[in-house]
Structures are given as C-alpha cells and as structure tokens.
NUFIVO-925294 format. One record per atom (N, C-alpha, C): residue number from 1; atom name; x, y, z. Coordinates in steps of 0.001 Angstrom, whole numbers, plus 500000, padded with zeros to 6 digits. Layout:
<recs>
{NUM,CA,{X,Y,Z}}
...
</recs>
This chain:
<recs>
{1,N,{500827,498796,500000}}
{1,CA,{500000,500000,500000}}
{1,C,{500862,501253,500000}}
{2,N,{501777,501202,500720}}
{2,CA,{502827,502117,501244}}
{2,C,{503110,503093,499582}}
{3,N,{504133,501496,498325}}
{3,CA,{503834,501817,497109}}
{3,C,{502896,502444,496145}}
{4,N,{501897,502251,496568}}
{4,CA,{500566,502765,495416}}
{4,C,{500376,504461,496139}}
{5,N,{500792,504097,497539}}
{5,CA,{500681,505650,497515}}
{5,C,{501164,506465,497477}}
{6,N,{502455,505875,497135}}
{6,CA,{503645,507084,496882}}
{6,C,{503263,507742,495649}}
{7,N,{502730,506528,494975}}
{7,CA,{502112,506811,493359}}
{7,C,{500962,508183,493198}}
{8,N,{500002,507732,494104}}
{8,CA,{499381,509133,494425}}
{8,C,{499769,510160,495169}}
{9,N,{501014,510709,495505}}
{9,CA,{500946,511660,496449}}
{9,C,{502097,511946,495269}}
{10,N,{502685,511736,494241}}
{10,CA,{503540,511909,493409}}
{10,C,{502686,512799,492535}}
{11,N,{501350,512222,492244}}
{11,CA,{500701,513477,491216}}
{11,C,{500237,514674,491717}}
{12,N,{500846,515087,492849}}
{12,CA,{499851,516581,493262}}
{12,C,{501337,516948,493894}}
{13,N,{502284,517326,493603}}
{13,CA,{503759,518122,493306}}
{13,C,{504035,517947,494851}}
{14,N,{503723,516937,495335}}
{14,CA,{504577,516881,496596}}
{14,C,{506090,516266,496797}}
{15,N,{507239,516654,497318}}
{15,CA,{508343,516257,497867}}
{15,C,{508012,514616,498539}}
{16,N,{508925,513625,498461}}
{16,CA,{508561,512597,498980}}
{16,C,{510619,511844,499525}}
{17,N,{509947,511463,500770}}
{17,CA,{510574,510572,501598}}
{17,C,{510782,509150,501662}}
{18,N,{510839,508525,500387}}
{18,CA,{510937,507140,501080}}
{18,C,{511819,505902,502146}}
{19,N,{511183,505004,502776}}
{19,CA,{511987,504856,503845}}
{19,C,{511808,503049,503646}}
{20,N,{513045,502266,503751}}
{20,CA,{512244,500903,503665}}
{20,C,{513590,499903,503980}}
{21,N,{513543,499122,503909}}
{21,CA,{514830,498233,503726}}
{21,C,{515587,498046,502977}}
{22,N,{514789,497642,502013}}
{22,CA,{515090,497206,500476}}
{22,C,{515763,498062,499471}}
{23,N,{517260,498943,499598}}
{23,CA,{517775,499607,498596}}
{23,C,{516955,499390,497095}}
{24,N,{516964,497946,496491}}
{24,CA,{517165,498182,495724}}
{24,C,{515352,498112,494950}}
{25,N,{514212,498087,495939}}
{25,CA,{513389,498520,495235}}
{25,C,{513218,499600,495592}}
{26,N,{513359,500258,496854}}
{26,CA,{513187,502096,497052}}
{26,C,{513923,502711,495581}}
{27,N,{515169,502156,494869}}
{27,CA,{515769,503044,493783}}
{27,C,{514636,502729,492397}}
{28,N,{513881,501717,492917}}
{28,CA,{512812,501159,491011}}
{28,C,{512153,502249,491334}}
{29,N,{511242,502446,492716}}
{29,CA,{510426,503238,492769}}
{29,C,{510307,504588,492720}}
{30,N,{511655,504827,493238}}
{30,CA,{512033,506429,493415}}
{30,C,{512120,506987,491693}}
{31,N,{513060,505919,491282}}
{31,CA,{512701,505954,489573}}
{31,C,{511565,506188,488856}}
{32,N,{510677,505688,489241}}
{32,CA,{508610,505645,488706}}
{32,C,{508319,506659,489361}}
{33,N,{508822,507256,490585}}
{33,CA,{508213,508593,490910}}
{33,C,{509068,509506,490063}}
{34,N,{510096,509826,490070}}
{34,CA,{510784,510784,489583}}
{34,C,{510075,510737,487772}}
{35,N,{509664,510073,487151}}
{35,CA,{509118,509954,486067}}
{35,C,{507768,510709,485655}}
{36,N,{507381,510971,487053}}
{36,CA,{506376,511821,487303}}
{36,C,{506312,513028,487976}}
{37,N,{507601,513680,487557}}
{37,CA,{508439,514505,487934}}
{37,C,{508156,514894,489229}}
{38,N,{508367,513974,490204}}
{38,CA,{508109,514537,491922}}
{38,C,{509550,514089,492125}}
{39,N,{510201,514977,493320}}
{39,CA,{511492,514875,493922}}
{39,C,{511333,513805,494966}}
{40,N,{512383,512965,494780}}
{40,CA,{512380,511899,495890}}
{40,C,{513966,512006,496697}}
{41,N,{513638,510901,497680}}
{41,CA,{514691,511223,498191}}
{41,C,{514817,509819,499191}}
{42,N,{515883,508858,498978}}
{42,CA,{515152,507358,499167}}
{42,C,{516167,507357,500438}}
{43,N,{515627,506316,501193}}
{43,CA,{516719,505931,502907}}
{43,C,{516560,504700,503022}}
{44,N,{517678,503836,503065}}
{44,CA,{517382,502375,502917}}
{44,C,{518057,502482,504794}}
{45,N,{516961,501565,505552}}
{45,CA,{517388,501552,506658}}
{45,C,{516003,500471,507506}}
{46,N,{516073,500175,508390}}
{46,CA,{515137,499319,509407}}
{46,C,{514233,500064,510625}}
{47,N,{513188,499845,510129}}
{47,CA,{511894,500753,511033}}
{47,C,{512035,500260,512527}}
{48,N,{512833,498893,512458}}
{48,CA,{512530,498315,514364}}
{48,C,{513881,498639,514818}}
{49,N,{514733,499566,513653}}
{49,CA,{516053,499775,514151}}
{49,C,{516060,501505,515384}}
{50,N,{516035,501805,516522}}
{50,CA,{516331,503153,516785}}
{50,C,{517162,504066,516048}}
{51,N,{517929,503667,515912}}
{51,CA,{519199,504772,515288}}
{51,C,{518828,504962,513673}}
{52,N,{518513,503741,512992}}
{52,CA,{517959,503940,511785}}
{52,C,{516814,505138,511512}}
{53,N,{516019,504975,512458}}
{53,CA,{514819,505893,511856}}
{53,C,{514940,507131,512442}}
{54,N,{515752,507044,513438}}
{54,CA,{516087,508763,513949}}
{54,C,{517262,509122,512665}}
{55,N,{518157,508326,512184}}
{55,CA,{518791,509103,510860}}
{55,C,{517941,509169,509930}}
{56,N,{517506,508548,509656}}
{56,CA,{516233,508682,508406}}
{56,C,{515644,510245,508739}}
{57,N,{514855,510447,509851}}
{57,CA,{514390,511787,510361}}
{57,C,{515473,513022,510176}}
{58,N,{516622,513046,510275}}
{58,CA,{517655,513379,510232}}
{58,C,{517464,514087,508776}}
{59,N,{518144,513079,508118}}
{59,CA,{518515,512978,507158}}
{59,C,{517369,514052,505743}}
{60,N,{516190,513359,506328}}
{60,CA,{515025,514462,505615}}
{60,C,{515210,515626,506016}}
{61,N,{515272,515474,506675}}
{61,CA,{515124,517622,507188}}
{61,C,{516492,518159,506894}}
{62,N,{517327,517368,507028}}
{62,CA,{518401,518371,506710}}
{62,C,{518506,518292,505035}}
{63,N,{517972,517703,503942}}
{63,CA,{517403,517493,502596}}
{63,C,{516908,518412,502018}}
{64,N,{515366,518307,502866}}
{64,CA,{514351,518899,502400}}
{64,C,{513681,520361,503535}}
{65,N,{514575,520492,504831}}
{65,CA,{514244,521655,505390}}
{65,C,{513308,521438,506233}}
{66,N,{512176,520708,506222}}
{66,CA,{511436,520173,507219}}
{66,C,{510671,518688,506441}}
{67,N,{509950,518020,507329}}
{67,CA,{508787,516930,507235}}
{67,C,{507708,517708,507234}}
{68,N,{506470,517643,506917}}
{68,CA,{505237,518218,507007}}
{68,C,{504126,516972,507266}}
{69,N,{504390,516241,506309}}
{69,CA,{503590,514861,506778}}
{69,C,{504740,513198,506867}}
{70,N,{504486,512889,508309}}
{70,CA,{505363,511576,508066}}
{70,C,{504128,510117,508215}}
{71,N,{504022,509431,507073}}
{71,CA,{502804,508305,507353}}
{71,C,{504061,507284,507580}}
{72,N,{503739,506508,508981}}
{72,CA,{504227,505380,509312}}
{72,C,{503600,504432,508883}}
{73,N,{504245,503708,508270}}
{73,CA,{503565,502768,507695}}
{73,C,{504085,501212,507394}}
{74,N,{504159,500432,508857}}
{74,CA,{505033,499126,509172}}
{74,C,{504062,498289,509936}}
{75,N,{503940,497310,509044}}
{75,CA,{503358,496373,510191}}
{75,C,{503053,495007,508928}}
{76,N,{503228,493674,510035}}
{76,CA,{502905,492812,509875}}
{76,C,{501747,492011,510702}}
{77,N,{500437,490984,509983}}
{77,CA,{499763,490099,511302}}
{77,C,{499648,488946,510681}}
{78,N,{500467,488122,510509}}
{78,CA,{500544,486512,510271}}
{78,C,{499201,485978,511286}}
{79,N,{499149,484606,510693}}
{79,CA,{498167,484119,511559}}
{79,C,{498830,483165,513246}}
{80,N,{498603,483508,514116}}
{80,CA,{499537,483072,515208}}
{80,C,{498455,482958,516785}}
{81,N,{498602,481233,516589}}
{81,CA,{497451,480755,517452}}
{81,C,{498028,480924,518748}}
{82,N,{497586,480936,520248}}
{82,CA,{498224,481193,521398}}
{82,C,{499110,479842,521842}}
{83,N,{498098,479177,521548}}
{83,CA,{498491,477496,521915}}
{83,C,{499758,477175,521410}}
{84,N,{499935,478069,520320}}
{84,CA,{501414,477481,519747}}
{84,C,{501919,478178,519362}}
{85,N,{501902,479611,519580}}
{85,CA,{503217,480552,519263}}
{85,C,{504170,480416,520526}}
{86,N,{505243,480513,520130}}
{86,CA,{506164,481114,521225}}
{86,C,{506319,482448,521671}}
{87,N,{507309,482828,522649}}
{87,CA,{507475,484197,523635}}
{87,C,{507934,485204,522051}}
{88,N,{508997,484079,521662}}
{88,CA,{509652,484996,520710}}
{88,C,{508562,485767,519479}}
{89,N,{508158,484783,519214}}
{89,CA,{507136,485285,518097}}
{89,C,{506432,486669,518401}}
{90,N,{505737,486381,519263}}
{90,CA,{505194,487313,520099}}
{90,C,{505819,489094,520022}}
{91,N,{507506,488565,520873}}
{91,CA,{507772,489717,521219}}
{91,C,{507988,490888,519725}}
{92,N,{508783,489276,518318}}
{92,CA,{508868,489712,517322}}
{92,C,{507833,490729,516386}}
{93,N,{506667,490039,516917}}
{93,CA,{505152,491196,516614}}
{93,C,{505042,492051,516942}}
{94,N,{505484,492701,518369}}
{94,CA,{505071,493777,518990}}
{94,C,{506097,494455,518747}}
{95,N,{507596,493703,518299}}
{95,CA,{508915,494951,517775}}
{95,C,{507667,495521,516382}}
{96,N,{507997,494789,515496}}
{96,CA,{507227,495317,513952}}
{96,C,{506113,495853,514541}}
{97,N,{504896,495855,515042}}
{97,CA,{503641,496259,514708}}
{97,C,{503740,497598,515724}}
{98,N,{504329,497837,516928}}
{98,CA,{504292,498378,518015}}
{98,C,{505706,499446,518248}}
{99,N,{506763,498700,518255}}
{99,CA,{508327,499386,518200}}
{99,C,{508681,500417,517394}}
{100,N,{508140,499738,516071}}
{100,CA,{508644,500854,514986}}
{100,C,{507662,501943,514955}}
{101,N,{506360,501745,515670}}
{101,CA,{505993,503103,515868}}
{101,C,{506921,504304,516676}}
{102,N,{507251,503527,517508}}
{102,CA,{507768,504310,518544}}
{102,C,{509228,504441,518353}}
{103,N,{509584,503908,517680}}
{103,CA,{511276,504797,516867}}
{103,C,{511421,505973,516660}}
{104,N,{510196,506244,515666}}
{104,CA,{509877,507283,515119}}
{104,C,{509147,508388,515542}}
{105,N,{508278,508053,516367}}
{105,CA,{507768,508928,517181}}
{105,C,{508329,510206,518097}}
{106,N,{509471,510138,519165}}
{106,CA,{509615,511095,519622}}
{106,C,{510708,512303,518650}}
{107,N,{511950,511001,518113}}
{107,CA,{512456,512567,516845}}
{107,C,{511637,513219,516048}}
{108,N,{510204,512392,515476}}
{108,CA,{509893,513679,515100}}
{108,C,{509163,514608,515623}}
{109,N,{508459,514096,517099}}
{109,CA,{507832,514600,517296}}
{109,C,{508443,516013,517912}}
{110,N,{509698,516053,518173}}
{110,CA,{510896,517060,518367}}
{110,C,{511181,517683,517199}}
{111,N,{511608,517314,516060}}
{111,CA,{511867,517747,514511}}
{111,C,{510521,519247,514201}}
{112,N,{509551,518343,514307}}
{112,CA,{507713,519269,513765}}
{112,C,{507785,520499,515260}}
{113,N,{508068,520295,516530}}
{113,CA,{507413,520930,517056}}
{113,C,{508645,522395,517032}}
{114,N,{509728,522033,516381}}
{114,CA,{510829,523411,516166}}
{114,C,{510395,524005,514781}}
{115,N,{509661,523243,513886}}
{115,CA,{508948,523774,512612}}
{115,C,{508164,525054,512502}}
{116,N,{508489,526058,512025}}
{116,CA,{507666,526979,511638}}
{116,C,{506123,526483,511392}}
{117,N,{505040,527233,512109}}
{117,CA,{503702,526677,512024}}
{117,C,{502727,527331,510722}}
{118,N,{502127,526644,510143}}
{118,CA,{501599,526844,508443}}
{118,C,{500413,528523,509264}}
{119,N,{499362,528638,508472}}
{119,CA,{498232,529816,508577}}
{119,C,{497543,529054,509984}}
{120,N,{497405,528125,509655}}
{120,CA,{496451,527376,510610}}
{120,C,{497271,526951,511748}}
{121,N,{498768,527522,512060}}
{121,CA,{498890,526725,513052}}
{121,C,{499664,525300,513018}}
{122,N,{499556,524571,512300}}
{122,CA,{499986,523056,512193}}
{122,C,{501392,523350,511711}}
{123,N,{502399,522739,512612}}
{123,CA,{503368,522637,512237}}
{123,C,{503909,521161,511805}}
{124,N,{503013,520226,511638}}
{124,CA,{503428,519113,511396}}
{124,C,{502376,517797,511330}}
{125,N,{502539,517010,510477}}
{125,CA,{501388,516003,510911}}
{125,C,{502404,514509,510631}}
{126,N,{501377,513444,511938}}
{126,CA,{502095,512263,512199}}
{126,C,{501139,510919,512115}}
{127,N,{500952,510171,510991}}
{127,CA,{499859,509458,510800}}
{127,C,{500278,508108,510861}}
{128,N,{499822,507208,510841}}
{128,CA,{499920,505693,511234}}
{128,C,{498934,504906,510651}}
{129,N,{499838,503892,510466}}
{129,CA,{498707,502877,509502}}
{129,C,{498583,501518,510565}}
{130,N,{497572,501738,511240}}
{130,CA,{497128,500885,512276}}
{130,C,{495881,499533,511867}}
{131,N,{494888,499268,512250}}
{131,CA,{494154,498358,512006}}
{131,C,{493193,498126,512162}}
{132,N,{491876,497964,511839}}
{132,CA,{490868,496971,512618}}
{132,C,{491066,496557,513716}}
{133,N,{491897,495051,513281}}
{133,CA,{492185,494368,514048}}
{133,C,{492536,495078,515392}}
{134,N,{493362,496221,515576}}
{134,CA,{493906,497024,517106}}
{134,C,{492183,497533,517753}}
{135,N,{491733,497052,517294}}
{135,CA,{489910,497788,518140}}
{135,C,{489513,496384,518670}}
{136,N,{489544,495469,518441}}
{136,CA,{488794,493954,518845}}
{136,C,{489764,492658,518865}}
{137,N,{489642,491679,519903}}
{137,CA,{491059,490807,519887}}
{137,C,{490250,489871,519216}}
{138,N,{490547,489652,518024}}
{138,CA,{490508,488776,517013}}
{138,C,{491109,487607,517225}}
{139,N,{490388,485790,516869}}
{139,CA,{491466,484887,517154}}
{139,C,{492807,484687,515744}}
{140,N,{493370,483831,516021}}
{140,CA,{494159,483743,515316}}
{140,C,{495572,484875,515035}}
{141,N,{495249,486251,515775}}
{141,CA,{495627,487193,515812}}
{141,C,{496200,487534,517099}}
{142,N,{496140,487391,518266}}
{142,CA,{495948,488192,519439}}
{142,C,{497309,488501,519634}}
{143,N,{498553,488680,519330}}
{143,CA,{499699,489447,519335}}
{143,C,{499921,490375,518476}}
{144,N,{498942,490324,516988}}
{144,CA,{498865,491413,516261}}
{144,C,{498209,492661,516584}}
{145,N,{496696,491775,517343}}
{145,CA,{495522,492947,517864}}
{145,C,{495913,493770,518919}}
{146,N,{496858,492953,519786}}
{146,CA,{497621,494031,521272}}
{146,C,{498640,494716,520811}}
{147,N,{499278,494257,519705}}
{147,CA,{500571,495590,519416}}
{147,C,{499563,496662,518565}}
{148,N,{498467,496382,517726}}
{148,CA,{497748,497415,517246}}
{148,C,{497204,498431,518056}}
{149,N,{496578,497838,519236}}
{149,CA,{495946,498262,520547}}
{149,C,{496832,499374,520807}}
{150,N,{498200,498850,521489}}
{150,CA,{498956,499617,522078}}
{150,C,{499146,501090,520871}}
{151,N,{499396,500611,520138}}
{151,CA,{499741,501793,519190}}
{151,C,{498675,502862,518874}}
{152,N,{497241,502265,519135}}
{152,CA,{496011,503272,518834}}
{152,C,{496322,504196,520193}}
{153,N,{496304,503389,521491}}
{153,CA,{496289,504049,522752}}
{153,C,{497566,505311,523051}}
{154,N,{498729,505040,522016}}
{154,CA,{499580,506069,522031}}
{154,C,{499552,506913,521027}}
{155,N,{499295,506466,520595}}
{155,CA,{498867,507769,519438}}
{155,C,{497814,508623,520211}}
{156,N,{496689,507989,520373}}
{156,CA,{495901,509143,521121}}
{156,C,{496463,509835,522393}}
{157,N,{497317,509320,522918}}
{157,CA,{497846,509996,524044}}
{157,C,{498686,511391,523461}}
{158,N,{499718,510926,522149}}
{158,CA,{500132,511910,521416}}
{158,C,{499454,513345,521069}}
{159,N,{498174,512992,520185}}
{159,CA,{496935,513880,519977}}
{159,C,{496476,514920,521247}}
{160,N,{496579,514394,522647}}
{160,CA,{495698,514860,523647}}
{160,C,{496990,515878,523993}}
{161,N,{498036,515548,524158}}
{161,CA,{498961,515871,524524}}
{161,C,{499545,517607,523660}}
{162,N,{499634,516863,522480}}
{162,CA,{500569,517981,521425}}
{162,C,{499699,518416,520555}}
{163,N,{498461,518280,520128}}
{163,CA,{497662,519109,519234}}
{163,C,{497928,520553,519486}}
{164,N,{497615,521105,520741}}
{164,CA,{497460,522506,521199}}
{164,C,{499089,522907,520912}}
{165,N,{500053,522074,520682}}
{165,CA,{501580,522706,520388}}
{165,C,{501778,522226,518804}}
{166,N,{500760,522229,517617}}
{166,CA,{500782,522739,516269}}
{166,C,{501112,521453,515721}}
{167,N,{500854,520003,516461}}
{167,CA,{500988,518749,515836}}
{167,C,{499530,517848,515840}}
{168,N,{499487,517319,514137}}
{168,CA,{498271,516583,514080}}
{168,C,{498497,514929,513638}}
{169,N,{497787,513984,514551}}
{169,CA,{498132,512909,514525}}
{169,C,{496824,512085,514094}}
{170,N,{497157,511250,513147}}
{170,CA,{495722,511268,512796}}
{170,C,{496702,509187,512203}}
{171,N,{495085,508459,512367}}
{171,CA,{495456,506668,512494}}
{171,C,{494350,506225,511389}}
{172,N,{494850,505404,510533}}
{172,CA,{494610,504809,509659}}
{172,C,{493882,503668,509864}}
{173,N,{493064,502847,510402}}
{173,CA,{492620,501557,510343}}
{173,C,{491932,500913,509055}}
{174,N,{492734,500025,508700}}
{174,CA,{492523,499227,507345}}
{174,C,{492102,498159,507754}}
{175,N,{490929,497479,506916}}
{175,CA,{490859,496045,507058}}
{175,C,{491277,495023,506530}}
{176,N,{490925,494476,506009}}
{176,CA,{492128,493318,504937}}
{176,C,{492278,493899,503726}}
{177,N,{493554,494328,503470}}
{177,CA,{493906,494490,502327}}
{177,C,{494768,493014,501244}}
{178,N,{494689,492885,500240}}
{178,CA,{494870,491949,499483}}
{178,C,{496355,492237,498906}}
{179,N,{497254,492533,499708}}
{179,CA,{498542,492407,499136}}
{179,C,{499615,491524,499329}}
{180,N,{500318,491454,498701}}
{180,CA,{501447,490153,498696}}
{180,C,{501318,489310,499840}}
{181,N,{501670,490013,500489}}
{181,CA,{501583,489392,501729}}
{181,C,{500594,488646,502951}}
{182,N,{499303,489020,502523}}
{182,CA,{498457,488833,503347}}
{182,C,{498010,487686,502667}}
{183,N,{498079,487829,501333}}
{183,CA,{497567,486550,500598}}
{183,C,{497859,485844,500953}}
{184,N,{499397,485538,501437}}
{184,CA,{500212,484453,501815}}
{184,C,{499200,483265,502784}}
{185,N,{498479,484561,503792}}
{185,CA,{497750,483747,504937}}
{185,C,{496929,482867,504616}}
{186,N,{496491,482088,505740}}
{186,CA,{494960,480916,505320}}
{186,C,{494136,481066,506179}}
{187,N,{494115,482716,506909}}
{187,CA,{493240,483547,507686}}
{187,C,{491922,483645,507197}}
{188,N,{490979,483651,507118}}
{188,CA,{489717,484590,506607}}
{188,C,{490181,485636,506532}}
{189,N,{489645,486297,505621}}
{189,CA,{490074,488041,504822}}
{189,C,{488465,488571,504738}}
{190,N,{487498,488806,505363}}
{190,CA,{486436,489297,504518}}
{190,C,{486274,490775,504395}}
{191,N,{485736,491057,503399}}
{191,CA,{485304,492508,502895}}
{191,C,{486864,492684,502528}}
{192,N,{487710,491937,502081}}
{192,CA,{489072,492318,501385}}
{192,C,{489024,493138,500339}}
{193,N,{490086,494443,500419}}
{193,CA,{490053,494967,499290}}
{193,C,{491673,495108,498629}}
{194,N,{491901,495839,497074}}
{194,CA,{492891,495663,496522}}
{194,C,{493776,496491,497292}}
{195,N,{495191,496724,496893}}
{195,CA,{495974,497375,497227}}
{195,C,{495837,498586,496782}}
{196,N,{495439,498926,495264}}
{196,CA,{495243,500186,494473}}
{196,C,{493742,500641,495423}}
{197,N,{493231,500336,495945}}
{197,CA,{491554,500699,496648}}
{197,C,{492379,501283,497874}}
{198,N,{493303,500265,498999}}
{198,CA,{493237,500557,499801}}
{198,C,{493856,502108,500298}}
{199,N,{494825,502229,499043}}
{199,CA,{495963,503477,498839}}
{199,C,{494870,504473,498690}}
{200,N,{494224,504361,497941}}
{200,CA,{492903,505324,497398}}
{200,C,{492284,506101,498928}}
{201,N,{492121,504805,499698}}
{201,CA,{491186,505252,501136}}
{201,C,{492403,505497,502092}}
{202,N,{493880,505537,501971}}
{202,CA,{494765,505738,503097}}
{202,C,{494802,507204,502440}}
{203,N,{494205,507490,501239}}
{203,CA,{494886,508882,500919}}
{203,C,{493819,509942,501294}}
{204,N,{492258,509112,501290}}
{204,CA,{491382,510046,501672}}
{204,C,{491265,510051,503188}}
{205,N,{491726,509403,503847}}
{205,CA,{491589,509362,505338}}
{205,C,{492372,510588,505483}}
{206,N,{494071,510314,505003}}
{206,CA,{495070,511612,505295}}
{206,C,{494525,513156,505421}}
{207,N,{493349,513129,503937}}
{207,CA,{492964,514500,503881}}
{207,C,{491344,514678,504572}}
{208,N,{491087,513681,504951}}
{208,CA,{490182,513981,505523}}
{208,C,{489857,514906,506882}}
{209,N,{491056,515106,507200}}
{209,CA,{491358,516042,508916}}
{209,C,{490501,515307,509602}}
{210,N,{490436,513512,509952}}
{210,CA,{489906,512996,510839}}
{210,C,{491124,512996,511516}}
{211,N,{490836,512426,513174}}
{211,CA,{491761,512174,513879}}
{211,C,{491686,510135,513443}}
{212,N,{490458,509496,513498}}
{212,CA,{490792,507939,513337}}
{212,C,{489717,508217,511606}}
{213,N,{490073,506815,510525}}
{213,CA,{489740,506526,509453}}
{213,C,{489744,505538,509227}}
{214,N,{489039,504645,509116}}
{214,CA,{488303,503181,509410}}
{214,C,{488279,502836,507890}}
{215,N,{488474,501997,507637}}
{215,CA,{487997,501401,506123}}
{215,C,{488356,499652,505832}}
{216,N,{487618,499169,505332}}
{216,CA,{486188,499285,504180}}
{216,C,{484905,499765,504849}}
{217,N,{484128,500220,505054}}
{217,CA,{482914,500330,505439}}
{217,C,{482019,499514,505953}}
{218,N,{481910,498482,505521}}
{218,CA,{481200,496658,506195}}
{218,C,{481760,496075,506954}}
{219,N,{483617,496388,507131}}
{219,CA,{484002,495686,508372}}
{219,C,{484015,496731,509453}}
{220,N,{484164,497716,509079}}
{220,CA,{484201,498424,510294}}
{220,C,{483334,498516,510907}}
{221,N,{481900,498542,510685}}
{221,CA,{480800,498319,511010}}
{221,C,{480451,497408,511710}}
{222,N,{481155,496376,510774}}
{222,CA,{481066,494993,512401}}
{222,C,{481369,495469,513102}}
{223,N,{482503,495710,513087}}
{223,CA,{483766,495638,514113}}
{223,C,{483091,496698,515611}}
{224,N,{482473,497723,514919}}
{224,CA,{481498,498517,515581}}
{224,C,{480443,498067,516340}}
{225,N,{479935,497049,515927}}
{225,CA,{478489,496235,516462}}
{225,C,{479351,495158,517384}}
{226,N,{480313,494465,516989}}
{226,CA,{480821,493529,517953}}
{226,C,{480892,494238,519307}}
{227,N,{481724,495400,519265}}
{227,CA,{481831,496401,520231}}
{227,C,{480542,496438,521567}}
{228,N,{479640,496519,521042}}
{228,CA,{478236,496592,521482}}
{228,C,{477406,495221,521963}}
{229,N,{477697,495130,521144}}
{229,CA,{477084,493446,521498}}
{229,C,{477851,492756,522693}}
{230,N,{476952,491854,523788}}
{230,CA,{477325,491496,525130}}
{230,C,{478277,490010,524870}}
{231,N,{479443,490418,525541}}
{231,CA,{480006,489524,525547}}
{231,C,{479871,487945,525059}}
{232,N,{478883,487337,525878}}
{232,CA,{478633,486025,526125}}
{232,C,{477749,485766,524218}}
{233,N,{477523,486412,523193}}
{233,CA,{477689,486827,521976}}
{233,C,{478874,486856,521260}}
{234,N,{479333,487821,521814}}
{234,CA,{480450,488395,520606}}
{234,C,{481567,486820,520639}}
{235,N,{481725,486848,521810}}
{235,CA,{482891,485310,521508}}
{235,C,{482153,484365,520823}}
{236,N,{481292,483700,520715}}
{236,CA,{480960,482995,520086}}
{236,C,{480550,482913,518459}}
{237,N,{480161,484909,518447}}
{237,CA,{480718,484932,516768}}
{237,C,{482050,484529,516378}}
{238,N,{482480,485745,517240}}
{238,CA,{484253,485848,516426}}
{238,C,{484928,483808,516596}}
{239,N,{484534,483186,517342}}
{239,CA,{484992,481789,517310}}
{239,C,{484629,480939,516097}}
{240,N,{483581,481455,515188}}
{240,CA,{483308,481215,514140}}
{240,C,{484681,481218,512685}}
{241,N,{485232,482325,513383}}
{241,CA,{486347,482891,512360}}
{241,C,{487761,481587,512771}}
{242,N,{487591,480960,513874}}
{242,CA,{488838,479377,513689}}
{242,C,{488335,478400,512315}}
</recs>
C-alpha cells in the first residue's frame, strides 16, 4: 500500500521521503516517481532499528528543510494461534507492529514541534497505519491485535497531549487488504480489498482532517456492532472465524 501511495501523492507536486529496507526497490520506485516529475529522496534503513529511523528523520530535514507529513507505515499480522506461538514470536510482533511506531515517534515529534507553524497553526502532521484488528482481539491474531491496541492508545495519548503545540496525529485503520503478503495467509480476509483501493482510502483518510479513518465500510461496522454486542455473543461469533 505504502507503494501505490507514493504513486498518488507523486501526482499533486509533493516532495517525497521514502523509507524501507530494500535499497534496491526504494531506487525502482524512486525511479517511477521521479518519472512523474516529483522529487524523491530514498533511505534504505530498518523501522525496528532506533538509530535507523532517527537518521532517516535526520537525514530528511536536513534534505528537504522540514517533514510536514510523516505516514508510518510498518506492520505485519501473520496468523499466530496462542496454543502454539512462542514468547519469541510474540515479542517479534510487537517489535514490527508496536516498536517501529515508537522509533519514530519522539524525533519527530521534536523535529515538527521546532517547525515553523503553516496559517492554521499546524506545524506538522504524524499518521499511522494501524488496524481493525487494534479495536477487537481477534482469534488467530491476538499478538497482532495488542501491538495494534497499544499503538492506537499512544497515538491518542500523542493527539491529547501535542495538538494545542501545532501537531496533528491522525490513524489509519485498514481492514484486509489483498497484498502480497496477506495473501500468503489461510486467515479469513472478509470485505478484502485491493491494494490500488486501499491506497485510494489511506489517501482520503490523510485528507480527511479525521483524527481515526476506518475502512472498508462493512468491516468496520462489524467491528462497531461487535463492540456493542454482550460479551457472552460476541465470543461465540468471532469463534466462528477458527
């Protein structure tokens, strides 16, 4: 998703940051953006690394002069039963889904708040691509759904905190998206959508000036009614999903 939306944020003359592991597809892509004449500017480095993503932060601003929008956007949720994952697995989930939020989080949140503030005030915005899944402990999931958890609960702490000092933090929740990777699983996926859809709705959430952005529309809705619905219920749906 991360890809398709570089693709869209390339056609409306924005500066772009990319950040990833993989030298050598950040240079294909930076290539396909630059083709569309947007300035890139690629950082091959590790999101669960500290030092990595504070140079990455670094490294942009002293580039490009400031960040204005940084979308985090790291996470993995394999399917991982309790009965038989290990500690490690576990902790390995909550580095990726949970850690690499928080790499990134306080440099910039230091970087934006020395930023000159726009008409409105905003000197910076800090968005996250979080989940469904982080609203309801899903089976098959439950080390994905608590590092999601944790990450909704700090982010909003972020929001409550630093809005009034010219920073906007605003969380992405996607539901199954259909990319490489997820396919891989032998999870249930329902209300799955493409990767080109989901980029579409991570881009209207961004501009939407919500603080949370829920999408597809039918799962979130469950996900909403599960909420509501009395316990001695809701487990016995969601047990449907083994």
């Amino acid at each position: 998703m991360g890809r398709q939306l570089a693709h869209l944020l390339a056609q409306h003359n924005n500066r772009l940051i990319l950040f990833a592991r993989r030298q050598q597809e950040l240079t294909a892509l930076a290539e396909q953006l630059r083709a569309q004449h947007c300035e890139v500017l690629t950082i091959a480095g590790d999101a669960c690394n500290e030092q990595d993503a504070a140079q990455a932060i670094a490294t942009g601003i002293a580039h490009f002069g400031r960040i204005d929008l940084a979308l985090l956007n790291v996470g993995a949720g394999p399917e991982q039963r309790m009965a038989e994952t290990p500690v490690a697995d576990i902790r390995q989930c909550l580095t990726l889904n949970y850690l690499s939020l928080v790499n990134f989080l306080p440099p910039l949140i230091t970087a934006m708040r020395h930023q000159p503030a726009d008409e409105c005030g905003l000197r910076g915005t800090i968005a996250h691509t979080n989940s469904l899944a982080g609203l309801i402990g899903l089976p098959m999931q439950g080390p994905y759904c608590a590092a999601k958890a944790a990450a909704r609960l700090l982010m909003d702490s972020c929001r409550v905190e630093l809005e009034p000092q010219g920073l906007k933090f605003i969380s992405l929740y996607p539901g199954f998206v259909q990319t490489e990777r997820v396919n891989q699983y032998a999870m249930p996926a329902p209300f799955a959508i493409s990767e080109t859809r989901g980029a579409e709705l991570m881009l209207k959430g961004l501009l939407s000036g919500r603080d949370d952005y829920r999408f597809p529309g039918p799962l979130s809705w469950l996900i909403r009614l599960a909420h509501i619905l009395p316990t001695f219920i809701r487990k016995p749906l969601l047990r449907r999903l083994l």
